[in-house]
C-alpha positions as CSV (number, residue, x, y, z in Angstrom):
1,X,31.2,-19.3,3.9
2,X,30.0,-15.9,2.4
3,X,29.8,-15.6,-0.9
4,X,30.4,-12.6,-3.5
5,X,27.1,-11.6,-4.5
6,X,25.7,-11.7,-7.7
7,X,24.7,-8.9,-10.6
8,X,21.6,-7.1,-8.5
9,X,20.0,-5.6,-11.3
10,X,18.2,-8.4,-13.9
11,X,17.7,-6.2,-17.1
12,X,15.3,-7.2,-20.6
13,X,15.0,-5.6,-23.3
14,X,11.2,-4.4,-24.0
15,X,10.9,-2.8,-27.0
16,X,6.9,-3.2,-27.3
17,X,5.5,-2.0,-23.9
18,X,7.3,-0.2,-21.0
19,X,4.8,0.4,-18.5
20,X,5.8,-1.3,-14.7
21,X,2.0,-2.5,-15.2
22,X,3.0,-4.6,-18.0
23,X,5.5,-6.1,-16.4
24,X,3.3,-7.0,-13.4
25,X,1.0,-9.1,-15.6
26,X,4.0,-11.6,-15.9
27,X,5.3,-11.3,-12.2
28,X,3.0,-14.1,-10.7
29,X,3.1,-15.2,-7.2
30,X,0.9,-16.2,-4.2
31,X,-1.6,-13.1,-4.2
32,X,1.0,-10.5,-5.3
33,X,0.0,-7.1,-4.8
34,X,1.1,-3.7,-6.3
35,X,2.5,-0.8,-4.6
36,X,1.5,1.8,-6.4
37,X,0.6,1.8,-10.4
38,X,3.7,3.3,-11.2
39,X,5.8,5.7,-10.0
40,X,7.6,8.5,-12.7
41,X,10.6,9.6,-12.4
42,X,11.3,11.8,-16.1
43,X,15.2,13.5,-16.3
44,X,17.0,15.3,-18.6
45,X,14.5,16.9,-20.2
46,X,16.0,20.3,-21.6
47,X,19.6,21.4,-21.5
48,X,19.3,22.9,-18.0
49,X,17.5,19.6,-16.4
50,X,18.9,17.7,-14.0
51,X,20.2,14.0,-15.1
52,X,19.3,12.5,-11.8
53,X,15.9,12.0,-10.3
54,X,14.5,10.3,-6.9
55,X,11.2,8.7,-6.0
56,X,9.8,7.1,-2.4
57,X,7.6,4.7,-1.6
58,X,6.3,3.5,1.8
59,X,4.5,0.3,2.6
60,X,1.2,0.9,3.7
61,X,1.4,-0.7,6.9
62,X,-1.7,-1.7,9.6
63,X,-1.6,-0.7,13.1
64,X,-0.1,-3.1,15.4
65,X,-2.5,-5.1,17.5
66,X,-2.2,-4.5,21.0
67,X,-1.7,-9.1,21.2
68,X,1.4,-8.7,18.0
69,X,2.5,-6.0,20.4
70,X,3.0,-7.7,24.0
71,X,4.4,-10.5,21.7
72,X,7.0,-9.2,20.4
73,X,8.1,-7.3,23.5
74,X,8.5,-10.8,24.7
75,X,10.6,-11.9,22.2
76,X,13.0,-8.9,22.4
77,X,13.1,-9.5,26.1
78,X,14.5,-13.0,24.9
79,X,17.0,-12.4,22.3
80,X,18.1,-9.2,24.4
81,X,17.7,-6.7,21.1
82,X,14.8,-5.1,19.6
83,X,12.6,-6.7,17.4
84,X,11.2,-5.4,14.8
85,X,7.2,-5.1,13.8
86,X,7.3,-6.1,10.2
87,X,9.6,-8.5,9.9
88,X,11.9,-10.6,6.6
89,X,9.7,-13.4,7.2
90,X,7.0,-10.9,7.2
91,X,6.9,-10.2,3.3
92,X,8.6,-11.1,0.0
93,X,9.3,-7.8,-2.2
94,X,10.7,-7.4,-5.7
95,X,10.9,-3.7,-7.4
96,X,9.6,-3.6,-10.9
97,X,11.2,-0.9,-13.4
98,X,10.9,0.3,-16.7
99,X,13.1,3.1,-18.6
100,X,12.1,4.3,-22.1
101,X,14.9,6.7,-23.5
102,X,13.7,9.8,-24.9
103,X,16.4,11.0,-27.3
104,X,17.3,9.8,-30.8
105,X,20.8,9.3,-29.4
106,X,22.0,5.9,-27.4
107,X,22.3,6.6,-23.2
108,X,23.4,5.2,-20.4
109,X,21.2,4.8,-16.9
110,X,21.2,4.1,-13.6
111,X,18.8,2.6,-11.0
112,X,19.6,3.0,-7.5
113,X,18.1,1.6,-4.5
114,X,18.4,2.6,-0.4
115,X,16.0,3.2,2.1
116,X,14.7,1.9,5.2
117,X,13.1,-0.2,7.9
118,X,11.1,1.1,10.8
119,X,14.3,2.3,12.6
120,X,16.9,3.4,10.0
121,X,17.4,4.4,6.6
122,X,20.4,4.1,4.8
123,X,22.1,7.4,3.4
124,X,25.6,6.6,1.6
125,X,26.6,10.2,2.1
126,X,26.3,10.3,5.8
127,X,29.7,8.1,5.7
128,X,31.6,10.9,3.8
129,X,33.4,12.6,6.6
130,X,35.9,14.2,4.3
131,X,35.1,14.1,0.7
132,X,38.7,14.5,-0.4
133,X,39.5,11.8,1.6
134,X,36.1,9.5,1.9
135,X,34.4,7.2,-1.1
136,X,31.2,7.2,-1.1
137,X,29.7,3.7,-0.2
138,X,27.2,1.7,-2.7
139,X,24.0,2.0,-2.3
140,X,21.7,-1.1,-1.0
141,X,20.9,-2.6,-4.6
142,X,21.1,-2.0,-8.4
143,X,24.1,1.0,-9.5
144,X,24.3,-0.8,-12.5
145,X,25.1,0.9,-16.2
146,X,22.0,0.1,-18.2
147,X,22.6,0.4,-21.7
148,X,19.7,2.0,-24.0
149,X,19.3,3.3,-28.0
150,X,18.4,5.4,-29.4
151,X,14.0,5.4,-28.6
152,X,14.4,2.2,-26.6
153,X,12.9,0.4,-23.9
154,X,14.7,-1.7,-20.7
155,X,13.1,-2.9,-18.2
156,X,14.0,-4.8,-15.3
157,X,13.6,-6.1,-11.6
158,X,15.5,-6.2,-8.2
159,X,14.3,-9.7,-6.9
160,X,13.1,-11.3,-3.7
161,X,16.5,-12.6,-2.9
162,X,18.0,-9.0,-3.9
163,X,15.4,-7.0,-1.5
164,X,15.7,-9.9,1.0
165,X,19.8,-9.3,1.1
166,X,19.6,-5.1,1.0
167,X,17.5,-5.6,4.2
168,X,19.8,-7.8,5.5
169,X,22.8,-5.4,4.9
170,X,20.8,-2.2,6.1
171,X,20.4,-3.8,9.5
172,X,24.3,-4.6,9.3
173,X,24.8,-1.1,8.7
174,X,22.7,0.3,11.3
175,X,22.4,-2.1,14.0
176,X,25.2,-3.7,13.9
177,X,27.8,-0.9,13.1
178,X,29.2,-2.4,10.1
179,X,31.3,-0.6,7.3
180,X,28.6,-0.5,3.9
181,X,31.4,-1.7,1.7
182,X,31.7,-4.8,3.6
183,X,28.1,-5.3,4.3
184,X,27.1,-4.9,0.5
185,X,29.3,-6.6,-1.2
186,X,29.5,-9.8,0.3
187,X,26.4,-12.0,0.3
188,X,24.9,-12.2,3.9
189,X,21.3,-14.1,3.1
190,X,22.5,-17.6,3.7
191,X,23.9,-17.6,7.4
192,X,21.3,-18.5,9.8
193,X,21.6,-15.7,12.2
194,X,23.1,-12.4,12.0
195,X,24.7,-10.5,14.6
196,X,23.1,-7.1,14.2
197,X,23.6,-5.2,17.7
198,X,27.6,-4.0,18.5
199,X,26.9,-6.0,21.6
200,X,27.3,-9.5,19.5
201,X,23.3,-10.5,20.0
202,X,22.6,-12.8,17.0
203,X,18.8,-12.9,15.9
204,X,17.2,-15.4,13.3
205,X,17.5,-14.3,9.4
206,X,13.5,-14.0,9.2
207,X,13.4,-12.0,12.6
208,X,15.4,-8.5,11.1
209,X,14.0,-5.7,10.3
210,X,12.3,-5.2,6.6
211,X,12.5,-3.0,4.5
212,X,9.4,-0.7,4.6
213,X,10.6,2.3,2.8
214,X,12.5,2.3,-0.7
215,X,13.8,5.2,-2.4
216,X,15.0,5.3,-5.6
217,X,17.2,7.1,-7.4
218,X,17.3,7.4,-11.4
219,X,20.2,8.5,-13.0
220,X,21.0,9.1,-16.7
221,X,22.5,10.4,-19.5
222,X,19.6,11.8,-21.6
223,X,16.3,12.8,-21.4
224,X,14.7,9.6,-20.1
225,X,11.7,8.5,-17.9
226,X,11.6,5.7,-15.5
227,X,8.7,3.6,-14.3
228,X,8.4,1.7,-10.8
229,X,6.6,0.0,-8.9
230,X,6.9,-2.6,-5.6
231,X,5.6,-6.1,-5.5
232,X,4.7,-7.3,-2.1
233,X,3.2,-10.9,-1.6
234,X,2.3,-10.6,2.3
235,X,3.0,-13.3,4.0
236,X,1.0,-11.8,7.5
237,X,-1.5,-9.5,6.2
238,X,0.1,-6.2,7.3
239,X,-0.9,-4.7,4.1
240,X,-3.9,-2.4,4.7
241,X,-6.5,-3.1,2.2
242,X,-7.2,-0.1,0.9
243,X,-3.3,0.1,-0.1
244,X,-2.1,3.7,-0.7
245,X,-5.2,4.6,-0.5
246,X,-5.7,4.0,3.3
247,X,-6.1,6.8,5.8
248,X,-2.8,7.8,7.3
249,X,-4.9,7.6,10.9
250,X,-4.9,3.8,10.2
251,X,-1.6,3.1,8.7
252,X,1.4,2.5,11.1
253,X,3.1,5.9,11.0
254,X,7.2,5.4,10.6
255,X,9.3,7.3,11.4
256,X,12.6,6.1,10.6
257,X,16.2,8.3,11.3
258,X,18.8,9.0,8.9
259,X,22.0,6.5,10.2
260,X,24.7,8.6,11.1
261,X,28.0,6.0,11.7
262,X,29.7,7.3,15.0
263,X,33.2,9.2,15.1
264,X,36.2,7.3,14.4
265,X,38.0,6.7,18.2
266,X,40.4,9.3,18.7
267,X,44.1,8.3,17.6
């Protein structure tokens, strides 16, 4: 049976250092690697500023060898659906952040998390048909209040599991055509396979699509700045060495479109 999911945004308070590259010293793992050294994201800063922010990162991914390739096609040809080149199996991810408020004055913030594999990405207001009418589905992780005083520090991480399951629910979305309320609010990780094509074709967990795009959005109430960064321990080595510092002609070049749900039947 599926199960609610839990809280997807683990938050501590850090009141000495607020860097994400402090926080990476304690995230241990097999050969963890750091995508990149962190990303900014600064709001609220003067009384015209915006409160929200965004910030992308993309995986730096090798080309596919010709071999991976013809595999694969063979394996699609099998389960009768397209497989994806980076795979779940593929790589464990957690997101690392850190928010420092800026004020003398206790906020309020918000980290929110969508973005993509290789073949969609995840917009909640592409499902807002009428916006009298529509609510806007969650995004894929985090939309939690964080609480912070007055010159504070929080930091905090979306997990493996919590990556692993937005994945999960973004090919549900896509691929499989289901509504984003139901697909993110109830825990999908543990069944074995998951239908993911309208068609009914069930694929193994591990064989879905990753995520290789996150974007991020950083909402709050004050003048505030947010660090983050993506862990990735690669199972495969699709990483390119040089990281974010590869040359794009060498990196797999993604190209990803915006989900759009079809038009309700006619009544």
């Amino acid at each position: 049976m599926r199960r609610h999911r839990p809280p997807l945004v683990a938050v501590t308070l850090a009141p000495a250092c607020w860097a994400v590259g402090a926080l990476a010293l304690a995230a241990c793992g097999s050969d963890p690697q750091y995508l990149p050294a962190p990303l900014s994201i600064e709001v609220g800063n003067g009384p015209m500023a915006a409160n929200s922010g965004t910030g992308t990162i993309t995986l730096p991914i090798e080309l596919e060898s010709p071999a991976d390739a013809e595999a694969r096609a063979a394996l699609a040809t099998r389960l009768g659906a397209p497989v994806p080149y980076v795979a779940l199996g593929d790589l464990d991810l957690e997101l690392e952040w850190a928010i420092k408020n800026l004020t003398d004055q206790p906020g309020q913030a918000r980290v929110n998390l969508t973005g993509a594999n290789e073949l969609y990405a995840y917009a909640p207001l592409a499902f807002v048909i009428d916006p009298e009418e529509d609510r806007e589905p969650p995004p894929l992780a985090g939309n939690i209040p964080i609480d912070i005083g007055a010159g504070a520090v929080v930091s905090g991480v979306l997990r493996e599991d919590q990556l692993r399951e937005a994945a999960i629910d973004l090919e549900l979305i896509t691929r499989g055509g289901i509504n984003p309320f139901a697909a993110i609010l109830t825990r999908n990780e543990d069944d074995p396979a998951v239908t993911v094509m309208p068609e009914g074709v069930a694929m193994p967990l591990d064989r879905l699509g990753a995520m290789i795009r996150f974007d991020l959005t950083f909402v709050a109430t004050g003048h505030m700045v947010l660090e983050w960064g993506v862990r990735v321990r690669d199972r495969r080595g699709l990483l390119h060495h040089d990281l974010t510092g590869a040359p794009a002609i060498e990196l797999t070049p993604f190209a990803p479109v915006e989900y759009v749900p079809p038009p309700p039947p006619p009544p």
